[in-house]
N, C-alpha and C positions, 0 to 999 in steps of 0.2 A: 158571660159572653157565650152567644151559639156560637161555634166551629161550622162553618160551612164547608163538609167534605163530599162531594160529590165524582164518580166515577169518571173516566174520562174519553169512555167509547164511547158509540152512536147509541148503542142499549137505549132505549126510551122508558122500556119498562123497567130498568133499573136505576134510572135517575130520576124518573118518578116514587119510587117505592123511597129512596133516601128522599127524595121531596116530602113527604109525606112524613117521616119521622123528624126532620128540620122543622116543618107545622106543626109538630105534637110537641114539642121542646118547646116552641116559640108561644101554644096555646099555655103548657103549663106556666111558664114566665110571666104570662099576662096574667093567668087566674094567680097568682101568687103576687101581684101586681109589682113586680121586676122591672126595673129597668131591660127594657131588651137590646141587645149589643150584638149584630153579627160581624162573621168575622168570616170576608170572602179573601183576602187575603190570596190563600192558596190555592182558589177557584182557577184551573187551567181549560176547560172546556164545561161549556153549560147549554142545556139545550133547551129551543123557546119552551115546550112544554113545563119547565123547570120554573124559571121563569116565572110562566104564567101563572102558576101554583102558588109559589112563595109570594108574588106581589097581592096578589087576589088575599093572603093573609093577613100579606104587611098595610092594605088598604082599610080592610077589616077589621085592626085593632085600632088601627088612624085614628080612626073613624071615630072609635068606642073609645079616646084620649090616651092609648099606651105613648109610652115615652120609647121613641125609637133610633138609635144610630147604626151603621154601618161601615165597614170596613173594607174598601174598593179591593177587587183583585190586583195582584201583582202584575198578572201577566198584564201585558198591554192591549194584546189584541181586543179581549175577552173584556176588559174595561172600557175598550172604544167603542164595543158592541153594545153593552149596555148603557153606556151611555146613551147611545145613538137610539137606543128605542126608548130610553126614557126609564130606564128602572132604577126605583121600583114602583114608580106610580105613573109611570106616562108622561103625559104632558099634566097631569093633575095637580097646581102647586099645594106641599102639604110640609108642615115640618117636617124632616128628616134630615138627620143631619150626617156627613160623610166626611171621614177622620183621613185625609189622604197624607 
C-alpha cells in the first residue's frame, strides 16, 4: 500500500516534489508488477497541481493493465473535491476501484 502523505500549505513546490516520490513508488510497484493500493486516507489538503501529477500516472499504468485501488480521504471536504473533478481519471470510465 502507497501512504499518500502530502503537506498541508499552499507550497506548490513542495507538494509537487512529494508528488513526484508518490510516482516513483507507484512506478516501482508496477515494474515489480504489484498490486498498487493508495492510501489517501489521511490527505487533509491537496492541490490541483498534485492532482494532476498522480492521475496523469494512475492513467498511465491504466492504460498499460496495472491493477489499481484506492483509499478515499477522510476529510470530507477534500473527498467532495475530488470527487467533483473526477479523480483520478476524469470523467474517463476506467477500472479503479475505491474502498470507502
Amino acid at each position: 500500500m502507497i501512504k499518500i502523505d502530502l503537506s498541508e500549505g499552499d507550497n506548490p513546490v513542495e507538494q509537487i516534489k512529494e508528488s513526484l516520490k508518490i510516482i516513483s513508488r507507484i512506478d516501482d510497484a508496477f515494474d515489480k508488477r504489484e498490486k498498487i493500493s493508495l492510501d489517501l486516507s489521511g490527505v487533509k489538503w491537496v492541490l490541483p497541481c498534485t492532482v494532476i501529477l498522480i492521475s496523469g500516472k494512475l492513467r498511465e499504468i491504466l492504460c498499460k493493465g496495472a491493477d489499481v485501488s484506492y483509499i478515499p480521504p477522510k476529510n470530507l471536504k477534500v473527498k467532495e473535491w475530488l470527487s467533483d473533478i473526477g479523480f483520478p481519471l476524469g470523467k474517463q470510465k476506467m477500472v479503479l476501484h475505491s474502498f470507502q
